[in-house]
C-alpha positions as CSV (number, residue, x, y, z in Angstrom):
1,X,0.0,0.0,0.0
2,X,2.7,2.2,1.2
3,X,4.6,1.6,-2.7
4,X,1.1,2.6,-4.3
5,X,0.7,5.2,-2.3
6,X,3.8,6.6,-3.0
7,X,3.5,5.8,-6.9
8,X,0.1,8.0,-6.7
9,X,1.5,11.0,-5.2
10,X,4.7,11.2,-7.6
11,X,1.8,11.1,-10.9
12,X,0.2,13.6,-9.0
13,X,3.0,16.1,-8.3
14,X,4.5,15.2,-11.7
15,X,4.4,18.2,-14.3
16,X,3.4,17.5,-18.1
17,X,6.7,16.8,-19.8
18,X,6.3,18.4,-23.4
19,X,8.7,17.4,-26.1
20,X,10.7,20.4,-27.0
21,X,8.7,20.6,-30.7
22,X,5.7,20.3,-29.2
23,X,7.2,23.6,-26.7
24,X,8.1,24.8,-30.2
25,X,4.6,24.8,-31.8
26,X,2.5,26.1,-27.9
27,X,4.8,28.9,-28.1
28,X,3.7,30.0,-31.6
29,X,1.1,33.3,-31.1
30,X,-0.7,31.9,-34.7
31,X,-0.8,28.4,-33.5
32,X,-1.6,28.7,-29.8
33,X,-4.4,31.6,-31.1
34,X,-6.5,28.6,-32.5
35,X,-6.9,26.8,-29.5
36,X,-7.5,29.7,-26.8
37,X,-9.9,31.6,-29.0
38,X,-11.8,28.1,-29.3
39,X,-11.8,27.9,-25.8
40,X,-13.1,31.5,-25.2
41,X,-15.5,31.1,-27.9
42,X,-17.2,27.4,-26.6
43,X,-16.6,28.9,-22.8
44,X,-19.1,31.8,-24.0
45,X,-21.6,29.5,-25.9
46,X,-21.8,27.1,-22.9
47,X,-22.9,30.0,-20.5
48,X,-25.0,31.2,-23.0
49,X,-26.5,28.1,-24.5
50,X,-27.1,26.8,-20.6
51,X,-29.2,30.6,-19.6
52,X,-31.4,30.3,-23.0
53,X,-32.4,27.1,-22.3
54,X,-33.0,27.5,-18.8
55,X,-37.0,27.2,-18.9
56,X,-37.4,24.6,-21.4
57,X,-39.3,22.3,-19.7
58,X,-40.5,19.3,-22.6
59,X,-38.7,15.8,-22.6
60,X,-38.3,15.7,-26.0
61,X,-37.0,19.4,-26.5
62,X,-34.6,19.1,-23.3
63,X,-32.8,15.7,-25.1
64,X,-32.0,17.8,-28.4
65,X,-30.9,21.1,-25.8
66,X,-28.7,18.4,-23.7
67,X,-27.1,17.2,-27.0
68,X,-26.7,20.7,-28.5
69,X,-25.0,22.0,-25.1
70,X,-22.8,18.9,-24.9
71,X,-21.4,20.5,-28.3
72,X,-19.4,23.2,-26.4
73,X,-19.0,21.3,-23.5
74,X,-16.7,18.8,-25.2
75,X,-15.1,21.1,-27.1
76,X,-13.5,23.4,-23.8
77,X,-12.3,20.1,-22.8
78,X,-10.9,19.2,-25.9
79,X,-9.1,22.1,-26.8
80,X,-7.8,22.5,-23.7
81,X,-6.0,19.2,-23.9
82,X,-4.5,20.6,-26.7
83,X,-3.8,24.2,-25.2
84,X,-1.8,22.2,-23.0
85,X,0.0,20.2,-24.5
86,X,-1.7,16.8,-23.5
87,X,-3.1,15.5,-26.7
88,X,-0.2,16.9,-29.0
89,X,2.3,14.2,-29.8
90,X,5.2,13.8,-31.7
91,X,5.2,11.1,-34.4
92,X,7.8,9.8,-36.6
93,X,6.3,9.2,-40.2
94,X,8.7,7.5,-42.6
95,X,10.1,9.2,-45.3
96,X,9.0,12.9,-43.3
97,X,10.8,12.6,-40.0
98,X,9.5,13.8,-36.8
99,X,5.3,15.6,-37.5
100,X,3.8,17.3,-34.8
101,X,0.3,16.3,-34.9
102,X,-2.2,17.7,-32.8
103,X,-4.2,14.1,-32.4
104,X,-6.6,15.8,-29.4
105,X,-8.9,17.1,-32.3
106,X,-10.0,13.5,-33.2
107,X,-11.1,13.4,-29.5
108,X,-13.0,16.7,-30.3
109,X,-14.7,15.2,-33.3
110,X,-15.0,11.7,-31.3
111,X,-17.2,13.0,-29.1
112,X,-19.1,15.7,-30.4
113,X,-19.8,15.0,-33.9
114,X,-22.7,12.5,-32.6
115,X,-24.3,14.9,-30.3
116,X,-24.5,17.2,-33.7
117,X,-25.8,14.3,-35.4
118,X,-28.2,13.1,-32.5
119,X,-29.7,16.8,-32.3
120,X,-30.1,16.7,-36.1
121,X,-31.8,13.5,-36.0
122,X,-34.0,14.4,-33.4
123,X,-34.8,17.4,-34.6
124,X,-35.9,15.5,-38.2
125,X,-38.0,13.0,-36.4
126,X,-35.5,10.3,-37.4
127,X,-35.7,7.1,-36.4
128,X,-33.1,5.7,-33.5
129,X,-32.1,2.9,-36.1
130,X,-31.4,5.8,-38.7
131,X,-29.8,8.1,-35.6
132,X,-28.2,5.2,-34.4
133,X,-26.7,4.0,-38.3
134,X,-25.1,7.5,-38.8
135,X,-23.8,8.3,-35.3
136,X,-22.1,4.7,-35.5
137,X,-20.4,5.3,-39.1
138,X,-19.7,9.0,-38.0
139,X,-17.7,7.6,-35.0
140,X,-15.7,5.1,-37.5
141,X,-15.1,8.4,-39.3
142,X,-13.5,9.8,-36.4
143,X,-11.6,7.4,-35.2
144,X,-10.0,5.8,-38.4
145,X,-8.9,9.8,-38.7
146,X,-6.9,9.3,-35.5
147,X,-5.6,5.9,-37.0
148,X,-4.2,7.8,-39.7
149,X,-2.7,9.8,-37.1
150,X,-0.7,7.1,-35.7
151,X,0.5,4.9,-38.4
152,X,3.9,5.9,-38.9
153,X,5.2,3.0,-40.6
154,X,4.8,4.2,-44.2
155,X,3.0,7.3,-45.4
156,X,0.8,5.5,-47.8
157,X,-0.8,3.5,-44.9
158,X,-1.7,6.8,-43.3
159,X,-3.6,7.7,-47.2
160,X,-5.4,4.4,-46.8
161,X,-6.9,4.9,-43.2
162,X,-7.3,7.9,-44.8
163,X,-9.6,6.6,-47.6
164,X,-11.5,4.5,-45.1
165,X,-12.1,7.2,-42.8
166,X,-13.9,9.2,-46.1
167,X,-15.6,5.7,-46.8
168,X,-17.3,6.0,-43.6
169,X,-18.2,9.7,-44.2
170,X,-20.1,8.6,-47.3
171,X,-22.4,6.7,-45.3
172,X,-22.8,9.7,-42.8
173,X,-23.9,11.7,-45.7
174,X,-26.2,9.3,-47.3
175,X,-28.4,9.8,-44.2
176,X,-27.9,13.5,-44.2
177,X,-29.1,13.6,-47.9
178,X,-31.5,11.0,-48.2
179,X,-33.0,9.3,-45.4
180,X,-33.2,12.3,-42.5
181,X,-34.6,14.9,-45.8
182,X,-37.2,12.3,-46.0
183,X,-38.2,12.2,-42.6
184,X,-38.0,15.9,-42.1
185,X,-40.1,16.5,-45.0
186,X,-43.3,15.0,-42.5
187,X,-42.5,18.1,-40.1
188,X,-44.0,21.2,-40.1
189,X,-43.1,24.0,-41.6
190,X,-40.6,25.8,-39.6
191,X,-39.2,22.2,-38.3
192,X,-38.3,21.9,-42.2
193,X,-36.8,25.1,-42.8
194,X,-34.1,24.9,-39.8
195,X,-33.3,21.4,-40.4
196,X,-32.8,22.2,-44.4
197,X,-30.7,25.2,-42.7
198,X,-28.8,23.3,-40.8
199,X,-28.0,20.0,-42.6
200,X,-26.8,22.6,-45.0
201,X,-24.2,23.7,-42.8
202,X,-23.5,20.5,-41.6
203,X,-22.9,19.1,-44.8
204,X,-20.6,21.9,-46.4
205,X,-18.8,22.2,-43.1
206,X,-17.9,18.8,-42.7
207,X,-16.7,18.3,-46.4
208,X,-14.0,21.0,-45.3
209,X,-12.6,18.7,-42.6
210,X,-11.3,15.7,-44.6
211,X,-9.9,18.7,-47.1
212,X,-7.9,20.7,-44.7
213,X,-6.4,17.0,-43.7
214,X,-5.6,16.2,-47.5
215,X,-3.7,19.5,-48.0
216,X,-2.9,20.7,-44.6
217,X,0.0,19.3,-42.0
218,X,-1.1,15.8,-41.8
219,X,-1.7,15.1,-45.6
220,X,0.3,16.5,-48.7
221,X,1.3,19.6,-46.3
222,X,0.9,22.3,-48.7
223,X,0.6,25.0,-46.3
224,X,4.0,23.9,-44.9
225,X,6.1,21.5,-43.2
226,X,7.1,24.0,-40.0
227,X,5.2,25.2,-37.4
228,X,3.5,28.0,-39.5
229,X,1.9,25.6,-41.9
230,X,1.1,23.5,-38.1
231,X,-0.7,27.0,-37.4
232,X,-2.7,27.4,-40.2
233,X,-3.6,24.1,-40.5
234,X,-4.8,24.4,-37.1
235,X,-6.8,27.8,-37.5
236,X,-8.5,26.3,-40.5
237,X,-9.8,23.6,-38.3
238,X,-10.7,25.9,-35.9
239,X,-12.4,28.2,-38.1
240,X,-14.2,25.0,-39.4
241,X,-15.2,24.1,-35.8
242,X,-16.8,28.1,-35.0
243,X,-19.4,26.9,-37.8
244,X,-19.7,23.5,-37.5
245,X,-20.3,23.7,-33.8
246,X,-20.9,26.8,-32.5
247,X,-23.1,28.4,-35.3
248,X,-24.9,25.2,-35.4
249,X,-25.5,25.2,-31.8
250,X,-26.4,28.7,-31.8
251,X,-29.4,28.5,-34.2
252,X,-30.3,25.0,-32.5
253,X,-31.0,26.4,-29.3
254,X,-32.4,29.6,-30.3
255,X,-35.2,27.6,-32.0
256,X,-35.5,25.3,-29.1
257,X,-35.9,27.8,-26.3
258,X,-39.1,28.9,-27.2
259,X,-40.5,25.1,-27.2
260,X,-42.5,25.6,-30.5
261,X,-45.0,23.0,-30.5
262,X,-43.7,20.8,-33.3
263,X,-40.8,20.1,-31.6
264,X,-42.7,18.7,-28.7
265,X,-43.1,15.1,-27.4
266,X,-45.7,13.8,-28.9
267,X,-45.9,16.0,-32.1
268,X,-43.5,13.2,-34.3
269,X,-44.8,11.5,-37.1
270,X,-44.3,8.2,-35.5
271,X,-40.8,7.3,-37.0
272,X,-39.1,7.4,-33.9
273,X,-40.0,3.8,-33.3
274,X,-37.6,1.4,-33.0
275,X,-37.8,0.0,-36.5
276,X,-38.2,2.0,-39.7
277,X,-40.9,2.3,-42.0
């Protein structure tokens, strides 16, 4: 007890050892900018996400405000992992030497790409078989990103986790574009025109993701093999993540606060059994 004990308090007391590039790339202004605005930015939306939805008081509504406040939530936490220094690692890809990746992102996406999708879903009067089918594939998505991530022993293995990841992305979009416009379409009126509204940002938004990877630090680094091409690479995602997220979130909650009667329990069109139609 007395070796475990002591074992505890030395993790405890320990302080985060960074590598000295991954020092190099928190002590850039550009690159270290991307994370702390983020955190500012999802602090604020939290705070003020949390205060409009304070009186909602339907089941149904307070799932899809739960979801759509989880968005920020898990994005402070995430982006302060990478603030500092945490989930930034130092990986050493053949044929391109020692690449700074900031890997924490995936956790970002990980986590709260789902509770975009579940809101979404909800909000269409999806199914849980069709919320469940693109929250499932979305998390593949995510996670055979971070795969890429990792692989180190060749650069064309990274490409093909690559591929997969995209291959999995399809199938997230499929629903988006097919099956959840179809469902939607039974909604009223101003149900329709905010989902239309926001499937459309999700959509566009989301395309940009797997492009800033192709091109930016991780990919065919176009922008740059230092840490200024790391910094833009990283504001690009970060500038993705303001509309993808936050923007999203905002219009989400603004609609829901009011409880509009559609959105209700009880006002679905009866696809959110547990089987489809």
């Amino acid at each position: 007890m007395n070796v475990l004990h002591s074992l505890a308090g030395a993790i405890a007391t320990a302080p985060l050892q960074l590598e000295p590039p991954v020092r190099e790339a928190l002590s850039n202004p550009l690159l270290s900018s991307s994370l702390w605005v983020m955190i500012a930015l999802m602090g604020v939306a939290l705070v003020a996400f949390v205060y409009m939805g304070r009186d909602v008081e339907d089941s149904r509504v307070r799932l899809m405000l739960v979801a759509t406040i989880g968005i920020p939530a898990v994005s402070i936490s995430s982006y302060f992992g990478l603030a500092s220094g945490l989930t930034i690692g130092v990986f050493d890809v053949a044929g391109r030497g020692d690449v700074v990746t900031l890997w924490g992102r995936y956790l970002t996406w990980t986590f709260s790409t789902p509770l975009i999708l579940l809101a979404l879903g909800l909000l269409a009067g999806s199914s849980p078989t069709k919320i469940g089918t693109a929250i499932v594939f979305d998390v593949l998505m995510c996670v055979t990103g971070l795969a890429a991530v990792f692989t180190t022993r060749a650069v064309w293995m990274r490409w093909f986790w690559f591929l997969l990841s995209s291959a999995f992305f399809v199938v997230v979009l499929y629903v988006l574009l097919v099956e959840w416009p179809q469902d939607a379409a039974e909604q009223s009126s101003d149900v329709q025109g905010l989902f239309d509204t926001l499937r459309t940002l999700t959509i566009v938004l989301w395309v940009g993701y797997p492009v800033v990877w192709a091109l930016g630090s991780e990919g065919l680094v176009l922008f740059g093999s230092g840490v200024t091409g790391l910094a833009i690479t990283s504001w690009l995602y970060s500038l993705l993540d303001v509309g993808a997220k936050f923007v999203f979130a905002f219009l989400l909650v603004r609609f829901l606060a009011n409880e509009p009667e559609s959105t209700r329990s009880g006002a679905t069109t009866g696809r959110t059994t547990m089987a489809d139609d």
